[in-house]
Structure formats: C-alpha cells, structure tokens
Biopython code that builds the backbone (N, CA, C, O; Angstrom):
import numpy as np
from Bio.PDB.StructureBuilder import StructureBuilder

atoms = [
    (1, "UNK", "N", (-26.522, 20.694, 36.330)),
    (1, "UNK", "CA", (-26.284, 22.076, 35.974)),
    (1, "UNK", "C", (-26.884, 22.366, 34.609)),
    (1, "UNK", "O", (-26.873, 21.445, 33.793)),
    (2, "UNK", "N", (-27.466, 23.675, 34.225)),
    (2, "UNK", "CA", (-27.817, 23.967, 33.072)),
    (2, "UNK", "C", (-26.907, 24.752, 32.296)),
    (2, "UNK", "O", (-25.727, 24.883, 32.620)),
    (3, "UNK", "N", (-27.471, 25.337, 31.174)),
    (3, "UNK", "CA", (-26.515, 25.565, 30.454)),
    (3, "UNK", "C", (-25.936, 27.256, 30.916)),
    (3, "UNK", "O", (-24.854, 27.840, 30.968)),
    (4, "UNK", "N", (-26.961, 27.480, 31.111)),
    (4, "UNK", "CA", (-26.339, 29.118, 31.560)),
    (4, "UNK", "C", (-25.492, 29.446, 33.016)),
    (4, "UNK", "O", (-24.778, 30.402, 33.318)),
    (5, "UNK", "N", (-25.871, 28.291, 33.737)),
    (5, "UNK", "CA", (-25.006, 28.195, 34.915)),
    (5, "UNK", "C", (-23.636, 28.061, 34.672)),
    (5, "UNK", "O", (-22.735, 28.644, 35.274)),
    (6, "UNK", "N", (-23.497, 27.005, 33.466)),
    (6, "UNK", "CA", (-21.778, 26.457, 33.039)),
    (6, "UNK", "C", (-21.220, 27.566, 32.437)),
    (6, "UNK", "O", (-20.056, 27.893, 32.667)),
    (7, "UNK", "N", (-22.174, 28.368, 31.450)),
    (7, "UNK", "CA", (-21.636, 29.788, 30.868)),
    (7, "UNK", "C", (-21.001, 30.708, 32.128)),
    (7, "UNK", "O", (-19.922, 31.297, 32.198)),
    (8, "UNK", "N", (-21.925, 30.614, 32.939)),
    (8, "UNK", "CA", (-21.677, 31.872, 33.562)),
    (8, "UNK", "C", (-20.079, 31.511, 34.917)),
    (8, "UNK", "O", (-19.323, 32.241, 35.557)),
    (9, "UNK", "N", (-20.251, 30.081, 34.773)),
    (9, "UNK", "CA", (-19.423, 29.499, 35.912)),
    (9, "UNK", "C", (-18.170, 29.857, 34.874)),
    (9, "UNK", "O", (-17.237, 30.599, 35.181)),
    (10, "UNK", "N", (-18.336, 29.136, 33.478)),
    (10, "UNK", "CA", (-16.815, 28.994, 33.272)),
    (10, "UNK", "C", (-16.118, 30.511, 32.817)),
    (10, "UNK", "O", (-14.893, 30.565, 32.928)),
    (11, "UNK", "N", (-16.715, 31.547, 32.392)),
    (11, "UNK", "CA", (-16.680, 33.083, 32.033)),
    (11, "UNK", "C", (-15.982, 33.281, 33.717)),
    (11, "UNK", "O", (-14.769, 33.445, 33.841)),
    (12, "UNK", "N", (-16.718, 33.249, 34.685)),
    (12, "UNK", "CA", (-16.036, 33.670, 35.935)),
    (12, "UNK", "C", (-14.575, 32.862, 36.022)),
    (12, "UNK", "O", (-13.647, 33.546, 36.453)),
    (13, "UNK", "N", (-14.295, 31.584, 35.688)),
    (13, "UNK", "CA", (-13.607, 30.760, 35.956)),
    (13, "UNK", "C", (-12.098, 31.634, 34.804)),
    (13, "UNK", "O", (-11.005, 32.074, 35.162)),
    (14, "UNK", "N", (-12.739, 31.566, 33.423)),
    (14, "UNK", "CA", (-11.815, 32.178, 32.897)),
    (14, "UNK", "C", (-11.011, 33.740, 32.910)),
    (14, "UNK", "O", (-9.987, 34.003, 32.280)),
    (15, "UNK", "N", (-11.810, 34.711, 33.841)),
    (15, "UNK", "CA", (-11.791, 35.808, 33.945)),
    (15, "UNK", "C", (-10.725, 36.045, 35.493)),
    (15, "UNK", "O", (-9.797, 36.839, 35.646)),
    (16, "UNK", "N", (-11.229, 35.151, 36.359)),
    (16, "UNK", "CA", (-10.295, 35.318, 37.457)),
    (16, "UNK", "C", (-9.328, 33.987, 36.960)),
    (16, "UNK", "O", (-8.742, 33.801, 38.027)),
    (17, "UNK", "N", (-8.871, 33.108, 36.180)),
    (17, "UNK", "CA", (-7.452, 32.554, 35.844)),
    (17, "UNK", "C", (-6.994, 33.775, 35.165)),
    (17, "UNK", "O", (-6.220, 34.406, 35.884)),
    (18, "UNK", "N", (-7.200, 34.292, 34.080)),
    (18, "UNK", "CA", (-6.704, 35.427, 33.713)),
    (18, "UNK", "C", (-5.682, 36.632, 34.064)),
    (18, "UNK", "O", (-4.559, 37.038, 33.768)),
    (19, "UNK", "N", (-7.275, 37.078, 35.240)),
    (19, "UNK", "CA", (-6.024, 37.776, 35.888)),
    (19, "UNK", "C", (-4.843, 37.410, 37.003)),
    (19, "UNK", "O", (-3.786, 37.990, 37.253)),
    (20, "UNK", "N", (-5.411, 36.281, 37.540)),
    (20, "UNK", "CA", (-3.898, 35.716, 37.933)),
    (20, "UNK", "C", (-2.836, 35.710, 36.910)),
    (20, "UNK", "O", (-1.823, 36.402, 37.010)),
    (21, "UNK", "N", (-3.106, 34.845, 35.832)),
    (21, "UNK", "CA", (-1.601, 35.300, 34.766)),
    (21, "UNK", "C", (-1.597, 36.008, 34.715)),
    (21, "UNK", "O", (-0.374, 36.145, 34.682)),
    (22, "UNK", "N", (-2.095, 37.305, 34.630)),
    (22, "UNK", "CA", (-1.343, 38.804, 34.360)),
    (22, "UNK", "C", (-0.561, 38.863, 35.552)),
    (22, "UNK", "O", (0.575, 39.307, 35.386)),
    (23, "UNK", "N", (-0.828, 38.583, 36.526)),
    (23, "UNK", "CA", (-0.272, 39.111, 38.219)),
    (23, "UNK", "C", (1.023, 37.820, 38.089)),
    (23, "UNK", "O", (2.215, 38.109, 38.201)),
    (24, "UNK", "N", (0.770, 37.090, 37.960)),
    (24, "UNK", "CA", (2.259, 35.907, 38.088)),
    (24, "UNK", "C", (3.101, 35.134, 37.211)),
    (24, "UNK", "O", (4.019, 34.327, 37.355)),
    (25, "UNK", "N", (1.973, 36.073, 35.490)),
    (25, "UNK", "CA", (3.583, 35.478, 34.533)),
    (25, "UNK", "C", (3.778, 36.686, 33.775)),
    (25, "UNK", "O", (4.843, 37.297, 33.691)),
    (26, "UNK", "N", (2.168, 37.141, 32.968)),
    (26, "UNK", "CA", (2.750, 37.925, 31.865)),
    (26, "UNK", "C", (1.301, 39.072, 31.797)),
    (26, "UNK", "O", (0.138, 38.674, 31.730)),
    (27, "UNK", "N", (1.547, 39.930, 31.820)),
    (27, "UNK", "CA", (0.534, 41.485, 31.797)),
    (27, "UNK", "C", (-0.083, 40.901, 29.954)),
    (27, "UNK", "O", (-1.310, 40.803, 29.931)),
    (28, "UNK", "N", (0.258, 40.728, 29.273)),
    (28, "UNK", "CA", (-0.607, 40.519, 27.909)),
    (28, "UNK", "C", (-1.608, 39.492, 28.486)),
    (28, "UNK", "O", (-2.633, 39.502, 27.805)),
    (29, "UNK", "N", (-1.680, 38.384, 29.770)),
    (29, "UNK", "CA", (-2.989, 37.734, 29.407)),
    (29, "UNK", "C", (-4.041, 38.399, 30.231)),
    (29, "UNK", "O", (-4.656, 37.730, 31.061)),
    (30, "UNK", "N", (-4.295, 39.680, 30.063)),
    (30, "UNK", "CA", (-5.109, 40.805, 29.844)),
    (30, "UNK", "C", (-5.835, 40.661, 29.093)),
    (30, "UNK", "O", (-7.051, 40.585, 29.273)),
    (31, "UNK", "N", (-5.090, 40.570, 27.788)),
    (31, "UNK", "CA", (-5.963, 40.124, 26.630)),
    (31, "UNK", "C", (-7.125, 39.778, 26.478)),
    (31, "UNK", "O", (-8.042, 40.382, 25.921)),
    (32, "UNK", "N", (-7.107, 38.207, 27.269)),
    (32, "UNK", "CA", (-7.769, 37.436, 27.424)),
    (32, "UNK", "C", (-9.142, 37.699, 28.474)),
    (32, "UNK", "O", (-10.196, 37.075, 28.351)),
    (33, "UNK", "N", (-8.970, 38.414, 29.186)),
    (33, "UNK", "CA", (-10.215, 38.935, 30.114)),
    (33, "UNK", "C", (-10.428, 40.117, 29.197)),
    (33, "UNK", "O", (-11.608, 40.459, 29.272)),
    (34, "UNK", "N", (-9.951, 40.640, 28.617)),
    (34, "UNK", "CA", (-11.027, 41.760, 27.467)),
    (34, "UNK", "C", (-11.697, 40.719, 26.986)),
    (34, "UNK", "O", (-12.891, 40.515, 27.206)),
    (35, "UNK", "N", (-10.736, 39.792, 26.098)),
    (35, "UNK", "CA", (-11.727, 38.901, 25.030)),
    (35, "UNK", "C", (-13.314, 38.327, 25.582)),
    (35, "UNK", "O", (-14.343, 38.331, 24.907)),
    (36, "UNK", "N", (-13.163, 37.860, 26.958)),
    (36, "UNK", "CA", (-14.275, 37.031, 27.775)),
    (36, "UNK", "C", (-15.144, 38.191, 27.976)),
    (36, "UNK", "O", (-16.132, 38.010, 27.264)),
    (37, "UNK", "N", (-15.271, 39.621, 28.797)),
    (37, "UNK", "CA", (-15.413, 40.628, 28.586)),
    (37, "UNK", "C", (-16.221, 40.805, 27.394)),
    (37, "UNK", "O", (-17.442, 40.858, 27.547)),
    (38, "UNK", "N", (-15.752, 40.899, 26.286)),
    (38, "UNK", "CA", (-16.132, 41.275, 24.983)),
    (38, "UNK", "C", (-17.271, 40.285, 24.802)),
    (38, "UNK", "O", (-18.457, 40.611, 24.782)),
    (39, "UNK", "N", (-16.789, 38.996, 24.665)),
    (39, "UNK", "CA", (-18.007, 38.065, 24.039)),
    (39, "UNK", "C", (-18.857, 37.965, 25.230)),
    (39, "UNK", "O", (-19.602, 37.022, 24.962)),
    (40, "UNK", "N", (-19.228, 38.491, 26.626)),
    (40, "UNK", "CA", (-19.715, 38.526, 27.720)),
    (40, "UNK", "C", (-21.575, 39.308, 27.110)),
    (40, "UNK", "O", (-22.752, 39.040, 26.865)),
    (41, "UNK", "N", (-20.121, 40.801, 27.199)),
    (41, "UNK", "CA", (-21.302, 41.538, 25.715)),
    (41, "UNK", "C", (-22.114, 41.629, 25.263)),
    (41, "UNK", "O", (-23.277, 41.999, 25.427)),
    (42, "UNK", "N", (-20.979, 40.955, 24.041)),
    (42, "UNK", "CA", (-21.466, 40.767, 22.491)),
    (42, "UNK", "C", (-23.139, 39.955, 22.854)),
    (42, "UNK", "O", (-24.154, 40.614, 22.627)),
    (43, "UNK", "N", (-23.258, 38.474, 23.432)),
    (43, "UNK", "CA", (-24.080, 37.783, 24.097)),
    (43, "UNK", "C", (-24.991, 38.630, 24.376)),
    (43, "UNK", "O", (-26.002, 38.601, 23.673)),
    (44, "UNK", "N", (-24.905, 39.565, 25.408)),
    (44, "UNK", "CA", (-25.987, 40.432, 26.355)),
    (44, "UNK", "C", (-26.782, 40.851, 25.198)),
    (44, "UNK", "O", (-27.937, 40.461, 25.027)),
    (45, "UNK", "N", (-26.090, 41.742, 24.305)),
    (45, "UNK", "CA", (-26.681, 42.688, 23.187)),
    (45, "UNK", "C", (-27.133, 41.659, 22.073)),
    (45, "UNK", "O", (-27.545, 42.246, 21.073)),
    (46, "UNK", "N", (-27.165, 40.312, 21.981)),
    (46, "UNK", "CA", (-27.521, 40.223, 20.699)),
    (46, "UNK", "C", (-28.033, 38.417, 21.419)),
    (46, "UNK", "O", (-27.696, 37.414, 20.790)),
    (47, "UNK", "N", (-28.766, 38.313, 22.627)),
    (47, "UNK", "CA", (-28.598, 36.693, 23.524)),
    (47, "UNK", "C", (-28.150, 35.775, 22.845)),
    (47, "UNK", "O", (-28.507, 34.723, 23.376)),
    (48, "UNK", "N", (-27.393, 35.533, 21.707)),
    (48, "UNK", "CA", (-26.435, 34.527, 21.283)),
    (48, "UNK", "C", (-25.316, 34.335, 21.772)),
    (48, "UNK", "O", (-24.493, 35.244, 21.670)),
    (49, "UNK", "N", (-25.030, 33.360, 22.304)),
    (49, "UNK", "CA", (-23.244, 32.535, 22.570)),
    (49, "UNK", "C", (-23.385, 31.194, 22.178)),
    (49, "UNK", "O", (-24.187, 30.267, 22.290)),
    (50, "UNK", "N", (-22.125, 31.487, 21.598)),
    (50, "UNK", "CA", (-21.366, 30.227, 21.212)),
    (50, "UNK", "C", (-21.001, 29.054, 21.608)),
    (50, "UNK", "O", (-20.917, 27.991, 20.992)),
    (51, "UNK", "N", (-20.729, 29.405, 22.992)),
    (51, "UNK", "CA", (-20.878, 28.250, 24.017)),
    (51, "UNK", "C", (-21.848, 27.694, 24.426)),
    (51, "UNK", "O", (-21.738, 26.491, 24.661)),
    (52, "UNK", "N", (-22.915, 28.243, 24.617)),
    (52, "UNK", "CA", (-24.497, 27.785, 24.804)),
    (52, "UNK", "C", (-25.072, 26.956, 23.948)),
    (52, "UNK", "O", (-25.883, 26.056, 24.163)),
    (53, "UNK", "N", (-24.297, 27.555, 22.354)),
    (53, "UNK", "CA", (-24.719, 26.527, 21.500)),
    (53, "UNK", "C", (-24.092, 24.925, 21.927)),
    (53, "UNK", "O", (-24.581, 23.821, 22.167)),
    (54, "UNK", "N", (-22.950, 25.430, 21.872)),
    (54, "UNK", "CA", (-22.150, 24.001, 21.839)),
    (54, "UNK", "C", (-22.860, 23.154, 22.911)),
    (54, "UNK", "O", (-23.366, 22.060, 22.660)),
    (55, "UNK", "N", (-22.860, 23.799, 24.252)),
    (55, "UNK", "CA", (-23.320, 22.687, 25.625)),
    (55, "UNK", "C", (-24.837, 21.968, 24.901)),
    (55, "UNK", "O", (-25.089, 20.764, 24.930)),
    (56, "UNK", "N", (-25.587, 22.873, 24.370)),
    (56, "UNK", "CA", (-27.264, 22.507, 23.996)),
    (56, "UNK", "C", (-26.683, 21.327, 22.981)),
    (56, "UNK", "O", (-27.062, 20.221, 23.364)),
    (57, "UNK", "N", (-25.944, 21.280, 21.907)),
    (57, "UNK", "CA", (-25.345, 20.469, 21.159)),
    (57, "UNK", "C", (-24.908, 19.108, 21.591)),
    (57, "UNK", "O", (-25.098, 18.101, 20.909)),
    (58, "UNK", "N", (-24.367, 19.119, 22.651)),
    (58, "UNK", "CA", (-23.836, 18.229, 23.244)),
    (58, "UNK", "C", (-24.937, 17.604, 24.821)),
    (58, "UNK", "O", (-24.408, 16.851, 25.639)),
    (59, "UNK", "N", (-25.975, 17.925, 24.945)),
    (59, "UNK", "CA", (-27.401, 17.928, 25.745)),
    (59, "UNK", "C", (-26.949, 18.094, 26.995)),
    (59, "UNK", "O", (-26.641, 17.321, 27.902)),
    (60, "UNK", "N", (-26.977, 19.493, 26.836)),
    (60, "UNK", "CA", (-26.717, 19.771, 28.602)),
    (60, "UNK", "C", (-28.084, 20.666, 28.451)),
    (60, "UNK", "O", (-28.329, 21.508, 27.587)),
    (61, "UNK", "N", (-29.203, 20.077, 29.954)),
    (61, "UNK", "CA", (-30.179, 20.814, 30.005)),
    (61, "UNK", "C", (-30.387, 22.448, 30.057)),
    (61, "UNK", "O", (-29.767, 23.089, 30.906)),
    (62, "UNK", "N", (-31.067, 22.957, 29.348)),
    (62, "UNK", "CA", (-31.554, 24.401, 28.875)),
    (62, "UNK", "C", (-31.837, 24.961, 30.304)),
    (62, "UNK", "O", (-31.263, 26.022, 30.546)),
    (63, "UNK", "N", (-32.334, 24.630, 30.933)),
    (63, "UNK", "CA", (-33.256, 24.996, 32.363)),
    (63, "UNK", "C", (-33.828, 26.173, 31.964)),
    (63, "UNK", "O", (-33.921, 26.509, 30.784)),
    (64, "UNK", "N", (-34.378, 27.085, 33.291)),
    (64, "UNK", "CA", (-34.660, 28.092, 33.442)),
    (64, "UNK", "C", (-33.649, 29.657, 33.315)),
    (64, "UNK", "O", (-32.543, 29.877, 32.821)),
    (65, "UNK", "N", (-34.648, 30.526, 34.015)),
    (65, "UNK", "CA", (-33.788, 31.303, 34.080)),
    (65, "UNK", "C", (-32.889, 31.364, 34.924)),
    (65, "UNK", "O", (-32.937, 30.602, 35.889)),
    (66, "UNK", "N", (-31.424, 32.645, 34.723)),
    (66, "UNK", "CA", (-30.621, 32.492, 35.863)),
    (66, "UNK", "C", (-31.071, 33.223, 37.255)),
    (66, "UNK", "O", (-31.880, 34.150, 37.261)),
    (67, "UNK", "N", (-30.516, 32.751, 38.319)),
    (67, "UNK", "CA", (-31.234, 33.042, 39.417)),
    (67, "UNK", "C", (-32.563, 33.453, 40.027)),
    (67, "UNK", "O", (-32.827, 34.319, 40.860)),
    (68, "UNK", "N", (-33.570, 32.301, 39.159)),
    (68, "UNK", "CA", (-34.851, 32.187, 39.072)),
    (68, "UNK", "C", (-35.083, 30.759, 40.496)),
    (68, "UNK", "O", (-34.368, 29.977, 41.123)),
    (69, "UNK", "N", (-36.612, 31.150, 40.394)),
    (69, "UNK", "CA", (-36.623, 29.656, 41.860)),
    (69, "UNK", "C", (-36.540, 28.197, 41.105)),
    (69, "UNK", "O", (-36.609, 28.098, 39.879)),
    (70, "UNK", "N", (-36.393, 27.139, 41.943)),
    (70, "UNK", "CA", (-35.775, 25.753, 41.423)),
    (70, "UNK", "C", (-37.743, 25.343, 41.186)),
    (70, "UNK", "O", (-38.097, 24.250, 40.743)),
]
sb = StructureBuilder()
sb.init_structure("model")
sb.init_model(0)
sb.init_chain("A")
sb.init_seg("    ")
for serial, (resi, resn, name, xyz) in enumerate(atoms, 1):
    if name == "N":
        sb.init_residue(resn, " ", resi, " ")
    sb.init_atom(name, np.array(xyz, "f"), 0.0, 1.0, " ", f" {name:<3s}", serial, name[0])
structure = sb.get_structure()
C-alpha cells in the first residue's frame, strides 16, 4: 500500500467509527468527524498532511497517483 491509499483508508476508517459513536454512545463524537473533515480540507487546499508526512518518515512507499493505473 502507498501512502495516500493508508491516508485515504484510515480518514474513511475514522469517519465511519465516528459516526457510529455518535449513534451508540455519545452525539459529541461528532466532533471528531468535523475534525477529520477539517484536516481532509485543510490538505486539499494547501496538499500538506501530517500523516503523509509521518508514513513517508517511517518508509511507506510514495506511489503514484490515487486511482491512477498500476
């Protein structure tokens, strides 16, 4: 997997746990899918994330683009 695949996997991953906690414990972890939301964004408008750094940091391959051919 590359790095924008894990971005984009774990953003989905955190966005639908999310709203399950809102639905089966507590309406504030809402919050938390604005926040993912927000830095989703922030990213788009400015192609920096934080997480991208970290995975490249830690050598998870760069690859291509997303949903580009193999």
């Amino acid at each position: 997997m590359t790095v924008d695949r894990i971005v984009h996997t774990i953003a989905g991953s955190f966005i639908l746990a999310s709203l399950a906690l809102a639905k089966l414990h507590h309406p504030n972890w809402l919050w938390f899918t604005a926040f993912v939301g927000a830095n989703l964004l922030q990213s788009g408008l400015t192609n920096w994330c934080l997480m991208s750094s970290i995975l490249r940091k830690l050598g998870v391959p760069v690859g291509g683009p997303v949903g580009g051919s193999r």
